[in-house]
DOLUM-442887 format. One record per residue (C-alpha): residue in one letter; z, y, x. Coordinates in steps of 0.5 Angstrom, whole numbers, padded with zeros to 4 digits, always signed. Layout:
// residues N
aZYX
...
This chain:
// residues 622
x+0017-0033+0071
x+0015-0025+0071
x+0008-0027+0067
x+0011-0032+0063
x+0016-0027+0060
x+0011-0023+0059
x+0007-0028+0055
x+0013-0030+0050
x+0015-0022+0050
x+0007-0021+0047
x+0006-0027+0043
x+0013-0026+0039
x+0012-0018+0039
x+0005-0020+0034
x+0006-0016+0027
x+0004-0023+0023
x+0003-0020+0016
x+0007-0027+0011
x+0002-0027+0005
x+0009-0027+0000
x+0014-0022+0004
x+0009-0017+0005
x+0008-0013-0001
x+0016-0014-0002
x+0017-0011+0005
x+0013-0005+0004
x+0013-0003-0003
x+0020-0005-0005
x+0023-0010-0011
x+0022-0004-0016
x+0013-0004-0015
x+0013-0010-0018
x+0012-0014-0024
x+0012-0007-0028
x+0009-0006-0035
x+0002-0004-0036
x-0004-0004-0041
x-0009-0009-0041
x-0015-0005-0039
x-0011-0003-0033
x-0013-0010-0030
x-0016-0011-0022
x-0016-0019-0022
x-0013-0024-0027
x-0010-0031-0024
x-0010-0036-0029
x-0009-0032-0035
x-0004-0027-0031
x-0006-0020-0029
x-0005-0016-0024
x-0005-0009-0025
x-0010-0003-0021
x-0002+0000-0021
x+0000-0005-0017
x-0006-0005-0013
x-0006+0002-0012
x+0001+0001-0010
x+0001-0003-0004
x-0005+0000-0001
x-0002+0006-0001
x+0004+0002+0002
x+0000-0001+0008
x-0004+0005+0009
x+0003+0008+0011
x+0004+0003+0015
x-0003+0003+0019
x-0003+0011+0020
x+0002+0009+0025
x-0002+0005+0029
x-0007+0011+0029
x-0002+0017+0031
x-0003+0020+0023
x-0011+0020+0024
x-0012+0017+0016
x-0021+0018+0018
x-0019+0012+0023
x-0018+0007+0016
x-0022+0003+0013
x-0020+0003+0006
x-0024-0002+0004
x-0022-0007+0008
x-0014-0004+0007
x-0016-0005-0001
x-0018-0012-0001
x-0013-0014+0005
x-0008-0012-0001
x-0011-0015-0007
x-0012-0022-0003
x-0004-0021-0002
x-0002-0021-0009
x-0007-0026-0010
x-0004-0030-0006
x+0003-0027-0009
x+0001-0028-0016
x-0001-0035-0014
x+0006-0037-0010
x+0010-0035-0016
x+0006-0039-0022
x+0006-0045-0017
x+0014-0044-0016
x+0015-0043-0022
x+0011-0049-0024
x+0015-0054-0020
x+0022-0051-0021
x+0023-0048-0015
x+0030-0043-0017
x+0036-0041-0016
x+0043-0044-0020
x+0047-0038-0023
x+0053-0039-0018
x+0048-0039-0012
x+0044-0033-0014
x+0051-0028-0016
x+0052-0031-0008
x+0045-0029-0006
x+0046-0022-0010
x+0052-0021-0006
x+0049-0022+0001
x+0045-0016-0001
x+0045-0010+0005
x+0042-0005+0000
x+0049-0007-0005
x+0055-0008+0000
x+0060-0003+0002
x+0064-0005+0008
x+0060-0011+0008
x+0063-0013+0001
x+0059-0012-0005
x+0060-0006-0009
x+0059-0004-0016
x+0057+0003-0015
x+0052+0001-0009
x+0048-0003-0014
x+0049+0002-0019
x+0046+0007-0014
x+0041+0003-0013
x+0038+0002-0020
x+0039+0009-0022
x+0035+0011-0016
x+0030+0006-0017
x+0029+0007-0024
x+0031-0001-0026
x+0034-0004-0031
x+0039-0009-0028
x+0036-0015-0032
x+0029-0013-0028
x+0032-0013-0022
x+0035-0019-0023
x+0028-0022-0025
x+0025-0019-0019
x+0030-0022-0015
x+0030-0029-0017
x+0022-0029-0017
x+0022-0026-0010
x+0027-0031-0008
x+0024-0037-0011
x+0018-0036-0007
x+0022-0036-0001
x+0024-0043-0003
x+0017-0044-0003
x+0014-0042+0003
x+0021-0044+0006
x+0019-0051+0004
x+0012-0051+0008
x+0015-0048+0013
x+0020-0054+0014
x+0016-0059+0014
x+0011-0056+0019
x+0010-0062+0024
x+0011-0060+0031
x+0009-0064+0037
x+0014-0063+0044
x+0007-0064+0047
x+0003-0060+0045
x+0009-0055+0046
x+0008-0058+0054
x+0001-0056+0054
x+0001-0050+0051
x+0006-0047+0057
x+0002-0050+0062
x-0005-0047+0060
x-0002-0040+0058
x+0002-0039+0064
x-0003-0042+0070
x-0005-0038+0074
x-0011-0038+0079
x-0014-0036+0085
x-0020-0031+0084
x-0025-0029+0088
x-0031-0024+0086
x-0039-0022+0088
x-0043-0017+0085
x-0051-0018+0084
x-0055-0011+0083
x-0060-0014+0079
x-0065-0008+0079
x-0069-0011+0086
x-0070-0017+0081
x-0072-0013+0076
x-0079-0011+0080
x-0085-0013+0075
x-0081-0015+0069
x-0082-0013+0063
x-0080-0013+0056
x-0085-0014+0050
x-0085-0011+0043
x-0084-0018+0041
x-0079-0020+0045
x-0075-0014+0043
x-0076-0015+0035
x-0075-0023+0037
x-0068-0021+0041
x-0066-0016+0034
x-0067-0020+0029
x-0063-0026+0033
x-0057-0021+0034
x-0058-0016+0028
x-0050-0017+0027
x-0049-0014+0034
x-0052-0008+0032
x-0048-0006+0026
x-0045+0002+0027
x-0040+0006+0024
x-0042+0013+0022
x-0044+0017+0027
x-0047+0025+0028
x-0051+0029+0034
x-0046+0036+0034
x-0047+0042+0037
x-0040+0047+0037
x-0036+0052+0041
x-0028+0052+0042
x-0025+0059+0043
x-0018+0060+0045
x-0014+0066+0046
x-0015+0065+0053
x-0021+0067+0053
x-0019+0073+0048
x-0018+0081+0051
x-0013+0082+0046
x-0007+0087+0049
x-0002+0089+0045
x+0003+0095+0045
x+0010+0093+0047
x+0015+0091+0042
x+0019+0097+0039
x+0026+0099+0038
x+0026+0098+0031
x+0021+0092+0031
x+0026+0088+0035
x+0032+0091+0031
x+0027+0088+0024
x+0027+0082+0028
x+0034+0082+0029
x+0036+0082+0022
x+0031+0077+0020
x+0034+0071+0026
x+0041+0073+0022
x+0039+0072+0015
x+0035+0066+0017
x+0042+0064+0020
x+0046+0065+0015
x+0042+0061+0010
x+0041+0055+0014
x+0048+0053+0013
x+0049+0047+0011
x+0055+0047+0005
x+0061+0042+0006
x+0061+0038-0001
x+0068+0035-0001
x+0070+0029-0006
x+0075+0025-0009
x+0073+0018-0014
x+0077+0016-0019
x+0074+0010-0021
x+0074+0008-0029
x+0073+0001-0028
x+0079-0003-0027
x+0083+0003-0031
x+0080+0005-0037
x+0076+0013-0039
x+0083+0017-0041
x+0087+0013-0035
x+0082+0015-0030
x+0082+0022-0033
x+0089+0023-0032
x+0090+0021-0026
x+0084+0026-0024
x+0088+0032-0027
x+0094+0030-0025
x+0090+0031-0017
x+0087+0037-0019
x+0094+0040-0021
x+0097+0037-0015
x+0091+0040-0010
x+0093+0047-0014
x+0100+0047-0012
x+0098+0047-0005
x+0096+0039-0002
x+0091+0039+0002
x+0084+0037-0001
x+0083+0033+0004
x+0091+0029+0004
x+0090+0028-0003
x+0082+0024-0002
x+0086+0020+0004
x+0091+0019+0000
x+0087+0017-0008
x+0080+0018-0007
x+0077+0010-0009
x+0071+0013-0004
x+0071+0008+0001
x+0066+0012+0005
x+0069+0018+0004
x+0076+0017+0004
x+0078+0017+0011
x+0075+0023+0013
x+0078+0027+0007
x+0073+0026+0002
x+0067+0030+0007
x+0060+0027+0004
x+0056+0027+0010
x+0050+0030+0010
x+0050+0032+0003
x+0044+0035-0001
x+0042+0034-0009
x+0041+0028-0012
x+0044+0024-0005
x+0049+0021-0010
x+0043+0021-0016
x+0048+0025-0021
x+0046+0031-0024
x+0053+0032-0027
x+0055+0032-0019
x+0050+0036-0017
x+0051+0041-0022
x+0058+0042-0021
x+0056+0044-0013
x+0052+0049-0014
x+0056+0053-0019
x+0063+0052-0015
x+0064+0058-0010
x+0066+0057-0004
x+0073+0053-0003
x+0073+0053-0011
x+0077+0046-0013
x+0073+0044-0019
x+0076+0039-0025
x+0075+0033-0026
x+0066+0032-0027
x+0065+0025-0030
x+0059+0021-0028
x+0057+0014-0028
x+0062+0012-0022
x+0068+0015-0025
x+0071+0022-0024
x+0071+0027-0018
x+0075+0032-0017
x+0070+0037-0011
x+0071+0042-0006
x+0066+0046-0004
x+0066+0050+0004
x+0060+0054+0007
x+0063+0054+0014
x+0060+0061+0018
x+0054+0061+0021
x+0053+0061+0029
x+0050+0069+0029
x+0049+0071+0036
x+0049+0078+0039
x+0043+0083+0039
x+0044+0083+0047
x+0044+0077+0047
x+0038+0075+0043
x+0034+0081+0045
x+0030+0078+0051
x+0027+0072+0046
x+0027+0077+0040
x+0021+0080+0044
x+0019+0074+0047
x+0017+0072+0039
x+0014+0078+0037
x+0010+0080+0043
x+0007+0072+0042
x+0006+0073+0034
x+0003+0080+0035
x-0002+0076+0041
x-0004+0071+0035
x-0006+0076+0030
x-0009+0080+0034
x-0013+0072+0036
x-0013+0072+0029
x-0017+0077+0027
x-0021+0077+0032
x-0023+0070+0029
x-0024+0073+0022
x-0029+0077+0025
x-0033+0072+0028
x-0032+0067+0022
x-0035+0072+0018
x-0042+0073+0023
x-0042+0065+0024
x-0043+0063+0017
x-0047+0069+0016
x-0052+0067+0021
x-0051+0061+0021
x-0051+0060+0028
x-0046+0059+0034
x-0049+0063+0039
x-0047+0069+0036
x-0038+0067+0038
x-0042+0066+0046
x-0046+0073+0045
x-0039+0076+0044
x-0034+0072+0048
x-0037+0071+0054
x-0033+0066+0056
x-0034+0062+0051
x-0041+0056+0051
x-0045+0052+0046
x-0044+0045+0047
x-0047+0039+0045
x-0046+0031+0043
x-0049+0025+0041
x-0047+0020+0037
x-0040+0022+0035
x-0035+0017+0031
x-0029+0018+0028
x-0027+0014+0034
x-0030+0019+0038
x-0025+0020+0044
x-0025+0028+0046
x-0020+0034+0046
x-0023+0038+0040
x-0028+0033+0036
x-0023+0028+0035
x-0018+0033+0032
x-0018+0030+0026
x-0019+0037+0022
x-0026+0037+0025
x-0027+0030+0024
x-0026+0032+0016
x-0031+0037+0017
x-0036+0032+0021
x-0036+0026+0017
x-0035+0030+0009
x-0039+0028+0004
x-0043+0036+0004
x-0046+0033+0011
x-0047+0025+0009
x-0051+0029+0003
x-0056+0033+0008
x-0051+0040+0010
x-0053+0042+0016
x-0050+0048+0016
x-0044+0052+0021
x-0038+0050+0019
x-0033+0056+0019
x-0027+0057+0023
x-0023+0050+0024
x-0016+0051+0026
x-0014+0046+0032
x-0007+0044+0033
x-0006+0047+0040
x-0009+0054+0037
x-0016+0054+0039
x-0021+0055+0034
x-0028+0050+0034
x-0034+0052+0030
x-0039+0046+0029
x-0046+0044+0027
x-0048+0039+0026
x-0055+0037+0027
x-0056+0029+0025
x-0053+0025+0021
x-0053+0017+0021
x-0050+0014+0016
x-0046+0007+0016
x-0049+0000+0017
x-0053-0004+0022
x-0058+0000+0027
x-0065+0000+0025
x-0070-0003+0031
x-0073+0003+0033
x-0066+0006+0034
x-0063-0001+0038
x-0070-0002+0041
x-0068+0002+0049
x-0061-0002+0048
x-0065-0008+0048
x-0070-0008+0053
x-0064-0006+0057
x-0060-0012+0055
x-0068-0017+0056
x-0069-0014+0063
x-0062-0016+0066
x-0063-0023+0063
x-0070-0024+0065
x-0067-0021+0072
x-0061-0026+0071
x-0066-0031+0071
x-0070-0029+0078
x-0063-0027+0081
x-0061-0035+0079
x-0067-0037+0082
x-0066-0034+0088
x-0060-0036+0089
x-0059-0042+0086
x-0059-0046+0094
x-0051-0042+0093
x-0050-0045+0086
x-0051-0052+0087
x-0048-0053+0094
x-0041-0049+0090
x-0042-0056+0086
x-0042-0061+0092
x-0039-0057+0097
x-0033-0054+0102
x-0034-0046+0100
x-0033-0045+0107
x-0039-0049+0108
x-0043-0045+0102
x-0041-0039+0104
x-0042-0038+0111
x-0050-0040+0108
x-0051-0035+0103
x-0052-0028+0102
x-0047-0028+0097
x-0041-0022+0099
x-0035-0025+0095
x-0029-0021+0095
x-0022-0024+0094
x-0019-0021+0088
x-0013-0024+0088
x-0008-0029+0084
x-0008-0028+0076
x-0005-0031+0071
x-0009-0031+0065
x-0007-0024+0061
x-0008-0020+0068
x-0016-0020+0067
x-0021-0016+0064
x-0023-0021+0058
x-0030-0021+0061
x-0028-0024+0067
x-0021-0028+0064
x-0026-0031+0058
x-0031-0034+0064
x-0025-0036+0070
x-0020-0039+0065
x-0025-0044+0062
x-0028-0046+0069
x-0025-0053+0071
x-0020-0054+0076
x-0024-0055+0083
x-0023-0060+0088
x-0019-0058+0095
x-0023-0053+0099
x-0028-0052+0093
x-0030-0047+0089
x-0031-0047+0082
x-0036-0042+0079
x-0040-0039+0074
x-0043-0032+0072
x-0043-0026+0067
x-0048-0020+0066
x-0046-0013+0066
x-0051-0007+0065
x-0056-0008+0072
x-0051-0012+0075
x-0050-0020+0076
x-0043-0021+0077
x-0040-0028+0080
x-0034-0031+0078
x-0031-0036+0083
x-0024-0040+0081
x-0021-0043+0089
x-0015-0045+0086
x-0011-0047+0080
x-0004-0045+0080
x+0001-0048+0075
x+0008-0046+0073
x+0013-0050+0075
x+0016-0053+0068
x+0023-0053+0071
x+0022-0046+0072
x+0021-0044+0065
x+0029-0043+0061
x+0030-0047+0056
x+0032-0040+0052
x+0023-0039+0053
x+0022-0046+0051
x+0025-0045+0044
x+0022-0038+0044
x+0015-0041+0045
x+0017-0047+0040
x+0019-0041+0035
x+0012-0038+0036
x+0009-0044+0035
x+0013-0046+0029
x+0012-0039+0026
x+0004-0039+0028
x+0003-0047+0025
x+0007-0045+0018
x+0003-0039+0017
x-0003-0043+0017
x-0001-0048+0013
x+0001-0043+0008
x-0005-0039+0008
x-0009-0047+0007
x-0004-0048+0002
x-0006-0041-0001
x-0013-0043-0001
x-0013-0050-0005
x-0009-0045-0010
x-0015-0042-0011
x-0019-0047-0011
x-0016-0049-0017
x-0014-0042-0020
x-0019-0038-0025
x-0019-0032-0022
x-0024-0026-0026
């Protein structure tokens, strides 16, 4: 039950990318459709364009979302890849809204006011909210009647996509098959055949090499790559001693930590809304002065909110905006009239789109601790900053030796600590505590060193402190590996095959009595040593022995079923004793539906993309 939750938990955790929601989810309503000059064209779709602004949008959108994939490491990204990705979505896009359109999909009026009314981004309080869609618009830069036609062709595309998903034939069967397949488990037991005894009087021809190359030329594709000397420094290595803090350092300290204190305050904006909507402009503004007068005879600002602000989010809290800053409210006037009022000032009346708004402004006292009290931590930050100056410095001077000499061992001549080293075919992927920093990947990979420069860097700054100079001696660039550099790879990979086909043949009496007979019988013949593994369901295997153990038949009682792949001088033998199916009864009928959904979603999408896909047979697209 354990393995088949976890089959379903990863199967519905799969970040699926739908063709006609993706832009919208990623770059928001106001992205799209926006006006633009006719040179400004990436692609057009029978006769409408698609702008570069667009374009460009989206890239940028879906590479902010891949950097989290990538913890923030943009040399990670292929753009070009991203770049196409986004133009084959609004492709797919632009072709979804002309079909729509073409055969009417829409919504009626009554039911797109109901829609429009659904909408989170517009509600307060889970009704709709006039100031909501305001707000919305003014922070968008839209017009209502672009929104609104932007909101009409995204929806009509979910009517469309929702057509194709809802006649998506599914068959319970296959739904029965799927659950049995992926959540079998089996009985695996493995042996390892050292193929270098094998290897004895082999060889590798040059023909047979280029033969091998020229076959598999696609698996020889790399990324660009750099052989690279560098040197690491760390205060740690440093002799740098620095004099105690003195009395008026730390009292200078002091006063720093308590204007810092002061200054991050953050002020309390109060606010009481009086709306014009319902009682016309002069109405709402005699009731905001009226307000106004009764807070100066005395009412408590946050008595009169509770008892008159139209601010539903405000209100009981006695008009306190939570984590106010400017423009949280998109108002100018708003903004404008906090940073004049003074502290526990009660402005007039400041009339903005929503209204009137009478504000109290406060800054509360700042937490400030005593001298005594802050004292140890005070020497503690400035003995630490005096340390990094003085590595700081040290630095400097040794940046200026390594450039002017073009050299490392220049640092390792003076720090003693400190060693040249060296790597070979580093990549952007390059896994290491200083070279996949991404600073020094921008060093290692920039157009300066793609273009022939070998020279020593300057001081590269890490993010743990350290300082890293390197060198790079050569550079390869992107593309599929040339014959002489694949050549000691392939001989390699042709004499484990030739040993494969030894070994086989030494051993073939063991693999063709697997075929006929008892495993027990078998075994206790071979030199084969098998070791029990254990009982696996499908994902719990490297994929080299999952892609053999679980395309292997299910083997009669007290046979084995067995196969071979090849690692690098090694001959591994993969046997299945036995096929364990989960018990359908045991599977809820909760998983059940849950699968079901998985392979709702999965065939739909198909279905959608083949659909996209005869749109395009059809479409002019230049």
């Amino acid at each position: 039950m354990e393995s088949f939750r976890k089959l379903i938990k990863g199967w519905l955790g799969i970040a699926l990318l739908v063709l006609f929601l993706t832009p919208l989810a990623l770059v928001g309503i106001e992205g799209y459709f926006s006006g633009s000059k006719k040179t400004d064209v990436a692609k057009t779709i029978n006769g409408q364009d698609i702008t570069n602004k667009d374009l460009d949008d989206l890239v940028k959108a879906y590479q902010q979302q891949y950097l989290q994939y990538v913890q923030g490491d943009a040399s990670l990204l292929n753009m070009d890849a991203i770049r196409n990705n986004a133009l084959d979505t609004l492709i797919a896009r632009q072709l979804l809204l002309q079909q729509a359109q073409k055969i009417g999909l829409n919504l009626s009026d009554a039911q797109f006011v109901t829609m429009l009314s659904q909408v989170p981004e517009f509600q307060v309080n889970g009704k709709f909210s006039d100031e909501a869609f305001g707000r919305y618009l003014r922070s968008s830069g839209m017009t209502k009647e672009a929104l609104i036609a932007n909101l009409r062709k995204d929806q009509a595309l979910k009517m469309l996509s929702g057509t194709i998903s809802n006649y998506t034939l599914l068959d319970k069967s296959d739904i029965q098959r799927l659950a049995t397949i992926q959540t079998e488990q089996r009985e695996i037991y493995l042996a390892s055949v050292k193929l270098d005894e094998y290897k004895k009087g082999l060889t590798a021809s040059s023909q047979e090499i280029a033969d091998y190359y020229n076959k598999h030329k696609s698996s020889f594709k790399q990324n660009a790559s750099v052989d690279v000397d560098y040197v690491v420094l760390t205060s740690a290595m440093m002799n740098t001693s620095t004099a105690a803090p003195t009395d008026a350092e730390i009292q200078q300290a002091y006063s720093k930590y308590v204007v810092t204190q002061k200054k991050n305050v953050a002020k309390e904006v109060r606010h009481i809304l009086i709306s014009h909507d319902n009682r016309g402009d002069a109405a709402a503004l005699k009731l905001a002065n009226d307000i106004e007068a009764k807070i100066k005879a005395g009412m408590s600002f946050a008595d009169a909110a509770k008892q008159y602000s139209e601010d539903p989010t405000s209100k009981d809290k006695g008009g306190l905006l939570d984590g106010y800053k400017a423009g949280t409210l998109g108002s100018k006037e708003f903004d404008g009239a906090v940073a004049t009022l003074a502290d526990d000032q009660v402005s007039q009346p400041v009339k903005t789109t929503f209204g009137y708004h009478i504000i109290e402004v406060k800054t509360p006292n700042a937490k400030i601790a005593s001298l005594d009290a802050m004292k140890s931590q005070l020497v503690a930050d400035i003995e630490k900053s005096k340390k990094a100056n003085a590595f700081s410095d040290a630095v400097n001077k040794l940046n200026d030796t390594v450039i002017s000499n073009d050299a490392l061992d220049v640092v390792t001549q003076q720090v003693k600590a400190a060693k040249v080293q060296s790597a070979k075919a580093v990549t952007v992927w390059t896994r290491d505590p200083y070279l996949s920093d991404t600073s020094v990947k921008s060093k290692l990979f920039n157009d300066d060193v793609k273009n022939g420069d070998r020279n020593a860097s300057s001081s590269i700054q890490l993010a743990n402190g350290s300082v890293v100079w390197v060198k790079v001696r050569n550079y390869y660039a992107p593309g599929t590996q040339s014959l002489a550099q694949a050549t000691a790879a392939i001989r390699a990979k042709v004499l484990d095959q030739k040993a494969e086909v030894v070994a086989k043949q030494h051993l073939a009496a063991t693999f063709n009595g697997f075929k006929t007979q008892p495993a027990a019988q078998v075994l206790a013949q071979s030199s084969i040593k098998f070791q029990k593994a254990g009982v696996f369901p499908r994902q719990g295997l490297k994929k080299e022995v999952s892609n053999i153990a679980f395309t292997l038949p299910t083997p009669k009682e007290g046979m084995w079923s067995v196969a071979t792949t090849t690692l690098p001088n090694e001959m591994i033998v993969i046997a299945v004793s036995k096929v364990v199916p989960m018990d359908m009864k045991a599977i809820s009928a909760e998983q059940m539906q849950q699968l079901q959904n998985w392979y709702q979603q999965s065939r739909s999408e198909q279905e959608l993309a083949d659909y996209v896909e005869y749109l395009k047979s059809k479409a002019k697209i230049k």
